[in-house]
C-alpha positions in Angstrom: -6.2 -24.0 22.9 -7.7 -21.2 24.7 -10.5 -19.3 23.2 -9.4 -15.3 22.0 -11.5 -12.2 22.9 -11.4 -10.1 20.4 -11.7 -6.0 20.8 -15.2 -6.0 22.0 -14.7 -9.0 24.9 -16.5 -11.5 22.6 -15.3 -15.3 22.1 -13.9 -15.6 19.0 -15.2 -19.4 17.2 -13.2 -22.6 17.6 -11.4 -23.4 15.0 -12.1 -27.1 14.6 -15.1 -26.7 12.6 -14.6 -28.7 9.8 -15.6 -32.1 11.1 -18.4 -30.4 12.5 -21.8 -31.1 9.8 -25.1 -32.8 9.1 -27.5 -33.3 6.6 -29.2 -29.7 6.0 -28.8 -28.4 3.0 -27.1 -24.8 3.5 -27.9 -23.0 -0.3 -24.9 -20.9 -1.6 -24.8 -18.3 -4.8 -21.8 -16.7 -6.0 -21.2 -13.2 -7.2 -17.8 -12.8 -8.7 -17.1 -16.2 -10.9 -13.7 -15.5 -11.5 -10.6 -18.0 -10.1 -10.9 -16.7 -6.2 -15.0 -16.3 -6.5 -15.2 -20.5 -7.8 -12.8 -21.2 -5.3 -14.3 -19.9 -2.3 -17.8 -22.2 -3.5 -15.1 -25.2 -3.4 -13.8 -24.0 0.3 -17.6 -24.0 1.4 -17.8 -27.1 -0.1 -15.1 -28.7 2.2 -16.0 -26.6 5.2 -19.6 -28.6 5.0 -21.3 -31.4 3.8 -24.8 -29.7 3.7 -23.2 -26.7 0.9 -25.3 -26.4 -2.4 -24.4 -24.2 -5.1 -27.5 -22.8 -6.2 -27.2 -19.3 -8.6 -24.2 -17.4 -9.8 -23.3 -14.1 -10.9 -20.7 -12.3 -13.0 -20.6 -8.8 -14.8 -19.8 -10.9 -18.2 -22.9 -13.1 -18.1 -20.7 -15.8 -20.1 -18.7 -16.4 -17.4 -21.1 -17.3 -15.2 -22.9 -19.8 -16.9 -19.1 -21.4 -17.6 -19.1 -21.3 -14.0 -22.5 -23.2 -13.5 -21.0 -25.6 -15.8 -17.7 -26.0 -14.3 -19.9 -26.2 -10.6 -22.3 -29.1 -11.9 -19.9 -31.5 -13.3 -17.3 -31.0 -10.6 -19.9 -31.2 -7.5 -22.6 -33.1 -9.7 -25.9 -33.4 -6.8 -24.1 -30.6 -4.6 -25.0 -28.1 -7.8 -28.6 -26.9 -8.7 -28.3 -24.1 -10.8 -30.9 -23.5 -13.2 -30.8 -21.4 -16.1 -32.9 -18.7 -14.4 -30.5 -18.5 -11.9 -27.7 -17.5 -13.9 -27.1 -13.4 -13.8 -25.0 -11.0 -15.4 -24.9 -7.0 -16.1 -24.1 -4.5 -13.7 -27.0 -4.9 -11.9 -27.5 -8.1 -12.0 -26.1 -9.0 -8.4 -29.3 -8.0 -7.3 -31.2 -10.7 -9.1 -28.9 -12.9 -7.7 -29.3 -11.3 -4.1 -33.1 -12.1 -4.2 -33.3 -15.4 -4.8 -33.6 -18.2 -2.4 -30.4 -18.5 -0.4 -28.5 -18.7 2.9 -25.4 -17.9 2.3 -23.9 -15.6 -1.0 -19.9 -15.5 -1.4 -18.8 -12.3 -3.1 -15.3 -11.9 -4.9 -15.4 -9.3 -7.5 -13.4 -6.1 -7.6 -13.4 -4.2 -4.5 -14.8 -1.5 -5.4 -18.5 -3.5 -5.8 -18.1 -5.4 -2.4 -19.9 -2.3 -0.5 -22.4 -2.6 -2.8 -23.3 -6.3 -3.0 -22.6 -6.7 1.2 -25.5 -4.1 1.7 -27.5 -5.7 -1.4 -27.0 -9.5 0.7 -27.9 -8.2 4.1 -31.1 -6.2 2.9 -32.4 -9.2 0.8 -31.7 -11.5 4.3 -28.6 -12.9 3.4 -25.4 -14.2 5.3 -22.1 -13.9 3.4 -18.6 -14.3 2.9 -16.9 -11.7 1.2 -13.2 -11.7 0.4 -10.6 -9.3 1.2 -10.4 -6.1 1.0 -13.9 -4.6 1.2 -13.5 -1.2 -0.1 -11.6 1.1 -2.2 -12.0 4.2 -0.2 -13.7 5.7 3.7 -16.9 6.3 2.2 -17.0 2.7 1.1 -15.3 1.4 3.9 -18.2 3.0 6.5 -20.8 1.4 3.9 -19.2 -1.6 4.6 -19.5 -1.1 9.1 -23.1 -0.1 7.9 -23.9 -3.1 6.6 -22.2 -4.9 9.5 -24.2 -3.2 12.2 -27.4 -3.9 9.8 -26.3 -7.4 9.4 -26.0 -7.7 13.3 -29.6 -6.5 13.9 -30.8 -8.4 11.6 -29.3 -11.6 13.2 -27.2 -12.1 10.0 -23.4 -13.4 9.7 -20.5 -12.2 7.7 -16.7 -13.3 7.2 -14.3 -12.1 5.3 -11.0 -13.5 3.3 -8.6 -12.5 5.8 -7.7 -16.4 6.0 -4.7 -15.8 8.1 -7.1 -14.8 10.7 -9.0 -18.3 11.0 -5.9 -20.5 11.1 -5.7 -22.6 14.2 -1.6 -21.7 14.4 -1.9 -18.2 14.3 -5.1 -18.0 16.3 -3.2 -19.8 19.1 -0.1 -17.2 18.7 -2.1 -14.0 19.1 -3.7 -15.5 22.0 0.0 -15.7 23.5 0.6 -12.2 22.4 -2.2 -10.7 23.9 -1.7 -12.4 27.2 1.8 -10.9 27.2 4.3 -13.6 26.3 6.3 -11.2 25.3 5.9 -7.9 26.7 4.4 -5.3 25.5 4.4 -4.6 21.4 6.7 -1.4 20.9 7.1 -2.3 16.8 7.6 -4.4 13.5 7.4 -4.6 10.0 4.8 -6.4 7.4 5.6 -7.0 3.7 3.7 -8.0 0.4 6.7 -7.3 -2.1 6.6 -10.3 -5.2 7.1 -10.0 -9.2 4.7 -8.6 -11.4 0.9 -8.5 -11.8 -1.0 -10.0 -15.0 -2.3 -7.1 -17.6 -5.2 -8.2 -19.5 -6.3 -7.2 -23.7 -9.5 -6.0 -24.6 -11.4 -8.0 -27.0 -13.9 -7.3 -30.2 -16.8 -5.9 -29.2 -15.8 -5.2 -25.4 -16.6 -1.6 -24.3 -14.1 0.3 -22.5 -15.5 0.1 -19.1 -15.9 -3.4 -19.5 -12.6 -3.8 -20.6 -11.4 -1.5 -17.3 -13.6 -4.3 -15.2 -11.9 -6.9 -16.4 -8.2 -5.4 -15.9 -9.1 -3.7 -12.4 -6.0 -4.8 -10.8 -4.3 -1.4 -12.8 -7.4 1.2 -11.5 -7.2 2.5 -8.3 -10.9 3.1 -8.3 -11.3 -0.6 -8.7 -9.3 -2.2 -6.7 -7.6 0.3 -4.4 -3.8 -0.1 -5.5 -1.8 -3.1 -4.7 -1.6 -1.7 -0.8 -4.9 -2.7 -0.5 -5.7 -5.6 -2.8 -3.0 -7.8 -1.7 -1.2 -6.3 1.6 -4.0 -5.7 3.4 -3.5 -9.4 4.8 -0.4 -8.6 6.0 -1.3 -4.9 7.8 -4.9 -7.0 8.6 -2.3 -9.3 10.8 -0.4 -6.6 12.3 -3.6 -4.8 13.3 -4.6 -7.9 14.9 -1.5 -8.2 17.2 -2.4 -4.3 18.4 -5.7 -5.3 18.7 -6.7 -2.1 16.7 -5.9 0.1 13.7 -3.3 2.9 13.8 -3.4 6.4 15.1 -1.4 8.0 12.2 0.0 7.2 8.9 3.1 8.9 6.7 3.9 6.9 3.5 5.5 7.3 0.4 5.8 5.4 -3.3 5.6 5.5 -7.2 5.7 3.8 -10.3 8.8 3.0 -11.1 8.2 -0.4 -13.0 5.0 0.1 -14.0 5.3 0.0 -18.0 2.5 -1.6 -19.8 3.1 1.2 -23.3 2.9 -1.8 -25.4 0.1 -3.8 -24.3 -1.6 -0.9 -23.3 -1.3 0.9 -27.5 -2.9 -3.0 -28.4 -6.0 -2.2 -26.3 -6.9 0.9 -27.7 -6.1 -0.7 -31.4 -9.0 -3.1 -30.3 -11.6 -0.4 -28.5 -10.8 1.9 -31.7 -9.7 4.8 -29.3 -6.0 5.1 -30.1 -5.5 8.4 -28.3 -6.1 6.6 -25.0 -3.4 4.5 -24.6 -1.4 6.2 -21.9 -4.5 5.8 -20.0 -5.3 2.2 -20.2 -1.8 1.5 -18.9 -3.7 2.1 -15.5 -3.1 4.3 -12.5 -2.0 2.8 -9.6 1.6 2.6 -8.1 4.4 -0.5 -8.2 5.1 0.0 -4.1 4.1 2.0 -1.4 6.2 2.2 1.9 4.3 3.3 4.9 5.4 4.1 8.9 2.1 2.8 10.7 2.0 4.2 14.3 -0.1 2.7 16.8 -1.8 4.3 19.5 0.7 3.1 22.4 3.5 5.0 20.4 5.1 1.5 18.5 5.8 2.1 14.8 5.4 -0.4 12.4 7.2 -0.4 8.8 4.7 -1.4 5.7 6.3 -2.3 2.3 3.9 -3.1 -0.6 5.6 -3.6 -4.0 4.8 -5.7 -7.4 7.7 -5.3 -9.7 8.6 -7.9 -12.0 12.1 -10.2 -11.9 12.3 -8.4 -8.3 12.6 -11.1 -4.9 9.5 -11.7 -2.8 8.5 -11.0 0.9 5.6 -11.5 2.2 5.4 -11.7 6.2 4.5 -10.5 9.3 7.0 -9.5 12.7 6.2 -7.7 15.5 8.4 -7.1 18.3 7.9 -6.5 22.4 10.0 -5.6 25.0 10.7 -9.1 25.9 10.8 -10.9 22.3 9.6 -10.9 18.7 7.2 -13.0 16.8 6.3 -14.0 13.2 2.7 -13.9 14.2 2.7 -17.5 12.6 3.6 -20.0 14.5 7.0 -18.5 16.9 7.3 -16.5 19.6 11.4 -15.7 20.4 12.9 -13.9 23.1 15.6 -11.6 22.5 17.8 -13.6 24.3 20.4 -15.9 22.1 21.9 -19.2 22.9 25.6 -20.7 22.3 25.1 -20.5 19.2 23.8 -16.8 18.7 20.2 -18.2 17.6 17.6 -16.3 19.4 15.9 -18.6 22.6 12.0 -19.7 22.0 9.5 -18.8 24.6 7.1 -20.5 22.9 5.8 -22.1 19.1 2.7 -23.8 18.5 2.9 -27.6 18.4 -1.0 -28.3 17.6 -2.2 -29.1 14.7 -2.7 -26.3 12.2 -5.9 -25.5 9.9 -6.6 -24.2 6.1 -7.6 -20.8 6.8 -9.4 -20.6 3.8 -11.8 -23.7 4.5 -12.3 -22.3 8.4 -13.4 -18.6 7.5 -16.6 -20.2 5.9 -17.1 -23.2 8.8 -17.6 -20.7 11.3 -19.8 -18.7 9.1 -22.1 -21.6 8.9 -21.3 -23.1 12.3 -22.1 -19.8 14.1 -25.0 -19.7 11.7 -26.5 -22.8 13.4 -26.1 -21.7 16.5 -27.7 -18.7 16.0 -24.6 -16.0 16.9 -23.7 -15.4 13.7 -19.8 -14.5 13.6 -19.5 -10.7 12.4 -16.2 -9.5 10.8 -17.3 -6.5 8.7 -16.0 -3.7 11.1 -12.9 -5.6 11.4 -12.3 -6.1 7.9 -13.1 -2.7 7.1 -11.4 -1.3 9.7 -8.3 -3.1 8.2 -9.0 -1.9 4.7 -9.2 1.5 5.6 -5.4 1.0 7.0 -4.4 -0.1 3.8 -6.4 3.2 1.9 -4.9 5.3 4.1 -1.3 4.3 3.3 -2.7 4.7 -0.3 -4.2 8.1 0.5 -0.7 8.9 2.4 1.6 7.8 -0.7 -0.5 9.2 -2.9 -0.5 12.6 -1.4 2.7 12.8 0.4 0.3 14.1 3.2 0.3 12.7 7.1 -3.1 10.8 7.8 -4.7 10.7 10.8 -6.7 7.4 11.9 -9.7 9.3 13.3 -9.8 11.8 10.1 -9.6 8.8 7.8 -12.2 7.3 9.1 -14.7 10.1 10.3 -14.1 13.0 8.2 -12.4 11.9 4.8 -14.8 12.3 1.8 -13.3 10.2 -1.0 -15.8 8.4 -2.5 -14.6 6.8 -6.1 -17.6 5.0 -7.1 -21.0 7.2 -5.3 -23.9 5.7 -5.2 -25.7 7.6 -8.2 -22.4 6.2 -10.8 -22.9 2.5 -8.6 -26.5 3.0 -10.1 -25.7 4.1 -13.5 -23.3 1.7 -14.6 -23.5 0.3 -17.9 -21.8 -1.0 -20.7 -19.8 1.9 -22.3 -17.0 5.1 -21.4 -14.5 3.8 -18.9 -13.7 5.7 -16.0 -10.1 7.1 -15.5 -8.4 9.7 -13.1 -4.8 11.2 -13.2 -2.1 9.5 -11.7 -1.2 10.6 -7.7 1.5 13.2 -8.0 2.7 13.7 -4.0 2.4 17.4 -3.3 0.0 17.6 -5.7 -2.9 15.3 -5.8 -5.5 16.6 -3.1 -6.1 14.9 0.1 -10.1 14.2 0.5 
């Protein structure tokens, strides 16, 4: 398979990494020891035989140390975390950042993720960090700061984009980008599927800790479900027109967003009954967006979570000579006898677990000392996603270059990052279009 340049003319990694090892020991801590945070330590595992599992972090300090247990009887001699090397609190990522590691893997809300990338990179660490990296531009540039940091320093970073780091879709957006089928004048990407979980507060919880550990309903914690789950699918579209868009309209709401009764039982538990409209959270059930691309093609996005509703989640773009699933297919728009559309051309290869590749090329790259850099990428397509946010939530017209240069929305500065502690929650009113304020 040939080798793709990416935007900057640089060879992107093989993707045949995993076979690739020997017997150094590469030392791993996690930050984030929730369901996709443990299982990004078991894709390192696989991507490597030289992975060790060394510290762990979580904002509730209980769940990291099940983690360490979980890690030491399910990798047994591949796990040497010592009690001292356990961390929790709000600050205690830092503890975590400064111990003795190569690599940290970061999967907490996305809010954090600015914070800890720039805490890893200053204490000399490489990192994988899953998707999406920020909640808003001012954390999104934090995030190409860190990256340019990171690339001084001689550092690596990747991201969970996994789509990005299968073999079968690397090989199609090679073919797309040497013109199999014309040039790109549009297409459509989807995240639409059921509904999300909703989590109760327990005895003794605080609110803001209860907030933390429901973040999927907070905008300021996880950036709506445009960016915490779709951004894989606008990441891929980006990817095909090897860019981000010029301008952004969108529109959405919360139609099926009802969580009254779970919501009254929280505030039974924190003691602060007259807050239960607020803990039902804050961020929309779907946001539709036109995406237009600097050559003028328009691109239809449709994020949704709604509960006994039918899912989509894919990827099509279309030239002037064909379309493509940005999978595996490229079609012409040519039919045969039987009215099914002709194939120019489908990957026949072997394919690849994203998931396990995005942290063999870390490390591989890593060895050979040009360590693989993704932050600008991945900010840049977080920062499409927040913008369809920004759009929907405004009913204003975005522009790429304001977004990303001149917008001043900033949900979690650095003085509140510093400041956190067990305690008030933090909540802001629900995005009314024509109302809520574009910063």
């Amino acid at each position: 398979m040939a080798k793709r340049k990416d935007r900057q003319g640089k060879k992107a990694a093989s993707p045949n990494l995993v076979s690739e090892g020997g017997s150094e020991t590469i030392k791993v801590g996690l930050i984030g020891c929730g369901g996709r945070g443990t299982g990004s330590i078991g894709d390192s595992m696989r991507a490597h035989p030289g992975v060790k599992v060394m510290a762990v972090y979580d904002l509730f300090k209980q769940k990291a140390y099940k983690a360490a247990e979980r890690f030491k009887k399910q990798y047994k001699d591949r796990c040497d975390i010592g009690p001292d090397r356990v961390f929790g609190g709000y600050q205690g990522y830092k503890d975590l950042c400064a111990c003795d590691l190569d690599i940290i893997c970061m999967a907490t809300p996305p809010v954090f993720r600015p914070y800890h990338l720039m805490e890893s990179i200053k204490q000399g660490k490489s990192v994988f960090m899953e998707k999406p990296v920020a909640v808003d531009p001012a954390g999104a540039r934090r995030v190409i700061e860190a990256g340019e940091l990171a690339a001084k320093k001689g550092l690596g970073i990747t991201c969970g984009t996994q789509r990005r780091h299968s073999a079968q879709r690397m090989a199609t957006l090679q073919k797309i980008h040497d013109g199999v089928m014309g040039e790109l004048v549009g297409g459509q990407c989807y995240w639409n599927g059921g509904g999300i979980w909703y989590r109760g507060a327990s005895e003794g919880q605080t609110e803001l800790e209860w907030q933390c550990h429901n973040w999927y309903h907070f905008n300021w914690l996880c950036g709506d479900q445009v960016c915490e789950q779709h951004v894989h699918n606008i990441d891929m579209v980006n990817w095909a027109f090897q860019g981000p868009p010029k301008r952004f309209v969108g529109m959405g709401g919360r139609l099926t967003r009802d969580y009254s009764r779970q919501a009254a039982d929280v505030a039974k538990v924190l003691g602060k009954p007259d807050m239960a409209k607020k803990y039902e959270g804050d961020i929309y059930c779907h946001i539709g967006t036109e995406m237009e691309y600097p050559n003028g093609a328009r691109v239809l996005s449709m994020g949704r979570h709604a509960p006994r509703s039918s899912n989509r989640v894919s990827e099509r773009v279309v030239g002037t000579k064909g379309h493509s699933n940005l999978n595996d297919t490229i079609w012409s728009h040519e039919t045969d006898d039987n009215g099914k559309s002709k194939v120019l051309w489908k990957f026949s290869g072997k394919g690849t677990s994203g998931r396990t590749e995005e942290h063999a090329i870390l490390i591989r790259t890593m060895k050979d000392s040009k360590p693989v850099n993704e932050a600008r990428r991945i900010a840049e397509s977080t920062l499409t996603a927040i913008g369809s946010r920004m759009s929907a939530y405004t009913g204003r017209e975005i522009s790429w270059e304001w977004l990303l240069n001149s917008s001043k929305l900033d949900l979690l500065p650095p003085d509140q990052m510093d400041a956190l502690k067990p305690g008030d929650g933090i909540f802001h009113e629900i995005a009314v279009p024509g109302v809520t304020k574009l910063i």
